[in-house]
VOPAGU-2260 file (C-alpha; in pm, 1 decimal, decimal comma):
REM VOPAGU-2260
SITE   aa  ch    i         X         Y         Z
SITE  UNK   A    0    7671,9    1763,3   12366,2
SITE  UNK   A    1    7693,9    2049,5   12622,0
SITE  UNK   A    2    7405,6    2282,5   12647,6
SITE  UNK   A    3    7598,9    2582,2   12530,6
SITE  UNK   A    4    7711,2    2407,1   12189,1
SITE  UNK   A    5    7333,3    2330,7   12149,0
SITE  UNK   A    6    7259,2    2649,6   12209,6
SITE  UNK   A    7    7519,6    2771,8   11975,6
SITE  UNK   A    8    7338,6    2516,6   11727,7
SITE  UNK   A    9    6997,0    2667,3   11730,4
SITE  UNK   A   10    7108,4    3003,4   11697,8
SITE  UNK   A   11    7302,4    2909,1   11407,1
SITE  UNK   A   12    7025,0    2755,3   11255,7
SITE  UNK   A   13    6790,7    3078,5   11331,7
SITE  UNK   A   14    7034,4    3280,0   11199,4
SITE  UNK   A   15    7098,6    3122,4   10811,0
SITE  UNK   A   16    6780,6    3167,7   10723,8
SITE  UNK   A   17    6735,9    3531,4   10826,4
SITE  UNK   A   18    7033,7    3612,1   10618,5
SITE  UNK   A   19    6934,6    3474,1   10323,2
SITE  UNK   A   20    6643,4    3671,7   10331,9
SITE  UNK   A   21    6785,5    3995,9   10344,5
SITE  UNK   A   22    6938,2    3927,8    9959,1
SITE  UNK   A   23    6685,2    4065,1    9746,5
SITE  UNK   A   24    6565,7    3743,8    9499,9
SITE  UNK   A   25    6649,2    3940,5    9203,2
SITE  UNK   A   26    7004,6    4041,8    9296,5
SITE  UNK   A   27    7241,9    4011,4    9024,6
SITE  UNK   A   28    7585,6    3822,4    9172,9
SITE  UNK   A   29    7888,4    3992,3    9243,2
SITE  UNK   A   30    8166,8    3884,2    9057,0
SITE  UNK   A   31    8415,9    3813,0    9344,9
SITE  UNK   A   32    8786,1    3892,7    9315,5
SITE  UNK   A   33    9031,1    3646,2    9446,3
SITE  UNK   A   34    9027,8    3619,5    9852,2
SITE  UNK   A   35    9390,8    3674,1    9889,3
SITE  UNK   A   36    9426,3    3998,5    9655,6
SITE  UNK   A   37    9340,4    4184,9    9977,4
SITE  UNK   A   38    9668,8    4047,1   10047,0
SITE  UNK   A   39    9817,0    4215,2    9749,2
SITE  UNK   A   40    9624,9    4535,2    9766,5
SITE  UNK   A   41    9791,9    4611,2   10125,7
SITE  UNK   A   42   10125,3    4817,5    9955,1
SITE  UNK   A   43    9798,5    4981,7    9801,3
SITE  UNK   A   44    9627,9    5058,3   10129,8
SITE  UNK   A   45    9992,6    5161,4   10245,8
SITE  UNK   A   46   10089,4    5432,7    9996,1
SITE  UNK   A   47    9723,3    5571,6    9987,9
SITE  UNK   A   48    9645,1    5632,9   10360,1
SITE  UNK   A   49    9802,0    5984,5   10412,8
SITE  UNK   A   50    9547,2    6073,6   10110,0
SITE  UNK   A   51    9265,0    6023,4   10314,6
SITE  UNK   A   52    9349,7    6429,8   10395,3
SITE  UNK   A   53    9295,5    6544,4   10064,2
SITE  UNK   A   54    9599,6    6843,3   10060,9
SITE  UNK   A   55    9839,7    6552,6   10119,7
SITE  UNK   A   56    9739,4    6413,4    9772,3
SITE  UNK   A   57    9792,7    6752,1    9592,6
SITE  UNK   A   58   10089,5    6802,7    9780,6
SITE  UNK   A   59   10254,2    6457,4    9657,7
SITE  UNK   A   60   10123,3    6593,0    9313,7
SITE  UNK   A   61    9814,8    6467,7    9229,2
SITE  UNK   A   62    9580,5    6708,8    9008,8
SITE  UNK   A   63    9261,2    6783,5    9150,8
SITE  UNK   A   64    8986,4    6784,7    8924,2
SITE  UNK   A   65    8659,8    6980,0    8984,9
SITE  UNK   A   66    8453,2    6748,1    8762,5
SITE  UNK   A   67    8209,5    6468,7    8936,1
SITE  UNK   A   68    8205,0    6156,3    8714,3
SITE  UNK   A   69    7925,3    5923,7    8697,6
SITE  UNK   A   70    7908,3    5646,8    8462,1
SITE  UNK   A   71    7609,4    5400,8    8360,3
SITE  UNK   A   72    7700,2    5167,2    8645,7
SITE  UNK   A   73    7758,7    5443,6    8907,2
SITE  UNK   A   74    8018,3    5721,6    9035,8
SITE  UNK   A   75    8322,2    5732,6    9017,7
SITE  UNK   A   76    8367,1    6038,3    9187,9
SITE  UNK   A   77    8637,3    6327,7    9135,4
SITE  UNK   A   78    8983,4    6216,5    8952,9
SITE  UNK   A   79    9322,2    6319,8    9116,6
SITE  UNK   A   80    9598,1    6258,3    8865,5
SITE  UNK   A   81    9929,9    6212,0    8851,8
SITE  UNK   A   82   10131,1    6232,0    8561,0
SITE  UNK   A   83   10412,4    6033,9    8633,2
SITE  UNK   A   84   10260,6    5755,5    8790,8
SITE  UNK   A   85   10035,1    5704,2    8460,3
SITE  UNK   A   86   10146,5    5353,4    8322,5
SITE  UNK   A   87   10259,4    5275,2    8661,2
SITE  UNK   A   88   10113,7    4876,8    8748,8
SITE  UNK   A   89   10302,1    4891,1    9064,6
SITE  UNK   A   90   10006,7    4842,4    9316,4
SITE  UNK   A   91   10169,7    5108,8    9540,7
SITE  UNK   A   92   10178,2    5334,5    9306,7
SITE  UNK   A   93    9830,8    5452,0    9152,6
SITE  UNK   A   94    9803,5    5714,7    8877,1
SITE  UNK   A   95    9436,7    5814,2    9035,8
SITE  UNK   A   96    9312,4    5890,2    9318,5
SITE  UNK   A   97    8882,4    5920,3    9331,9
SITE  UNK   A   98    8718,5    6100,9    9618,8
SITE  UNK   A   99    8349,1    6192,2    9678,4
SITE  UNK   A  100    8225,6    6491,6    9829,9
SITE  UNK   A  101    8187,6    6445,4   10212,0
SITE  UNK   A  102    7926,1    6530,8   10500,4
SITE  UNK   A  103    8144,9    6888,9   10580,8
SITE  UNK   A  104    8198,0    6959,8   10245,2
SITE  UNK   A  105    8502,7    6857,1   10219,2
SITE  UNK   A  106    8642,4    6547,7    9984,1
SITE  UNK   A  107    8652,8    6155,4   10123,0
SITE  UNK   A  108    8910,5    5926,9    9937,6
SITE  UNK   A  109    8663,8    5639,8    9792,1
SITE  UNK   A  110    8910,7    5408,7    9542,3
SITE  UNK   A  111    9237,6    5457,8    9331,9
SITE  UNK   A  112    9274,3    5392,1    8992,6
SITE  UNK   A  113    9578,1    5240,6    8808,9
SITE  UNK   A  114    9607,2    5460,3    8445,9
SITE  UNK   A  115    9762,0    5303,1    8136,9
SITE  UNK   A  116    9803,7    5467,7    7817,5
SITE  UNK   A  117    9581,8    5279,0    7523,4
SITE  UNK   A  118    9814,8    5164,6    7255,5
SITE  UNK   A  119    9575,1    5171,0    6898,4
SITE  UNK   A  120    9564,6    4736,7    6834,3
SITE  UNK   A  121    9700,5    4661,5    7203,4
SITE  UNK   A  122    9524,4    4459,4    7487,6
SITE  UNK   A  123    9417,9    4611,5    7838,7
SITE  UNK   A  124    9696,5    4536,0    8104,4
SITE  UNK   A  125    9583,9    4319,5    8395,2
SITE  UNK   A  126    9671,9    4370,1    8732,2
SITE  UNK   A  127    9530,1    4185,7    9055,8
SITE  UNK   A  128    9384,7    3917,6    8808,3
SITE  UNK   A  129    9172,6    4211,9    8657,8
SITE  UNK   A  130    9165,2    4321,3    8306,6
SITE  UNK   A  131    9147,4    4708,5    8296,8
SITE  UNK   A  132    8859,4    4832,8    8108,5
SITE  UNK   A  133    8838,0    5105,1    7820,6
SITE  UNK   A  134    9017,8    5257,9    7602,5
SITE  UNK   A  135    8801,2    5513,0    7785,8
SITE  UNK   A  136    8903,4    5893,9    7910,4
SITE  UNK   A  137    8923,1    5983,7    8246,9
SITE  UNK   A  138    8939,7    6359,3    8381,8
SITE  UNK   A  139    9275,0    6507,2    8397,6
SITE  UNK   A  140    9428,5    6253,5    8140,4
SITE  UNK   A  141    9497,8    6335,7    7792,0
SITE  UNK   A  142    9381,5    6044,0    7534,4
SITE  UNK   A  143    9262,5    5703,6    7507,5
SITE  UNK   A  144    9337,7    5501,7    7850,9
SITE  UNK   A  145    9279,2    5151,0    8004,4
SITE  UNK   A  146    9224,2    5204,4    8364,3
SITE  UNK   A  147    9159,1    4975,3    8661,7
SITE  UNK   A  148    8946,4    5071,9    8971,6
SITE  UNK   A  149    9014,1    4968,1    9304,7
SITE  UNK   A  150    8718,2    5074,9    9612,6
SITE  UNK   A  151    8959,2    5025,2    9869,4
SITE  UNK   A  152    8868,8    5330,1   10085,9
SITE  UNK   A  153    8429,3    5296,4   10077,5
SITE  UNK   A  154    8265,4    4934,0    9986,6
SITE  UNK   A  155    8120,0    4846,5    9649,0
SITE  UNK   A  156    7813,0    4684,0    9660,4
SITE  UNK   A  157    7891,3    4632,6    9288,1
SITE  UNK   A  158    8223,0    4476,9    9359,7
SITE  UNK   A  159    8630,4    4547,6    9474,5
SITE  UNK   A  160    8723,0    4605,1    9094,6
SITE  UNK   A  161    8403,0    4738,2    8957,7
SITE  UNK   A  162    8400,3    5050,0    8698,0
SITE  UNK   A  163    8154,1    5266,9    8918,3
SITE  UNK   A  164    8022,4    5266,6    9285,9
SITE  UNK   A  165    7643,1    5346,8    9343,4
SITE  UNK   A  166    7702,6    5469,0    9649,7
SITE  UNK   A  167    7917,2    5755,1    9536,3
SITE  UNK   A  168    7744,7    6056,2    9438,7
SITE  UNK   A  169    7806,4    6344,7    9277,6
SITE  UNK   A  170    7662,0    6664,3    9435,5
């Protein structure tokens, strides 16, 4: 064994249990979504980029909403709609688009949001391998909805496909 492999060695065994350490003990697990749906979500990451200037969204026709939503597990930041993408499960084709409120003032795309009309006795739609949650309401949408969240644009500690992000805040 050549010195540099044992030295690769030792640091890797330095180095495991460091990083175990830094997960708090009481640290609920993160339900994690499928490896490859990153994979999938690229047509997402596609569509979405010019939004990352937030005129280009309300240009393309997505409503900007003035309301900051938090839920119980987090924000969710402010809702951009668009009408005729609601029902849409094409991944490159969100109905929402959520931003939080930036450094200069000015709004940061966080996630996207796929928007399905709730149908009274239906089930949620699934998309990525994710059930959408509700019925719920979201800003900017008339009635009951089913809606799945996608943090594609700022990391969820609380997972890709989770409801809300604690580290989005409202101002």
């Amino acid at each position: 064994m050549s010195l540099r492999s044992r030295a690769a060695g030792a640091a890797l065994a330095l180095a495991v249990p460091f990083a175990l350490a830094a997960v708090p003990a009481d640290a609920a697990p993160v339900p994690e979504a499928d490896p490859f749906v990153w994979t999938d979500l690229t047509p997402t990451y596609t569509a979405t980029a010019d939004y990352q200037y937030e005129p280009f969204a309300v240009t393309d026709g997505y409503a900007r909403t003035d309301t900051c939503d938090r839920t119980s597990r987090g924000g969710a930041g402010y809702h951009y709609v668009k009408d005729a993408s609601v029902g849409s499960l094409d991944p490159a084709d969100p109905a929402g688009l959520l931003y939080e409120t930036d450094v200069d003032g000015g709004r940061a795309l966080v996630g996207v949001e796929w928007i399905v009309r709730a149908v009274s006795g239906g089930t949620p739609p699934t998309l990525f391998g994710q059930s959408f949650e509700g019925p719920t309401t979201v800003p900017g949408v008339k009635g009951s909805v089913y809606t799945l969240r996608a943090w594609i644009w700022k990391d969820n500690p609380s997972g890709l496909f989770a409801l809300g992000n604690p580290t989005v805040t409202c101002p």
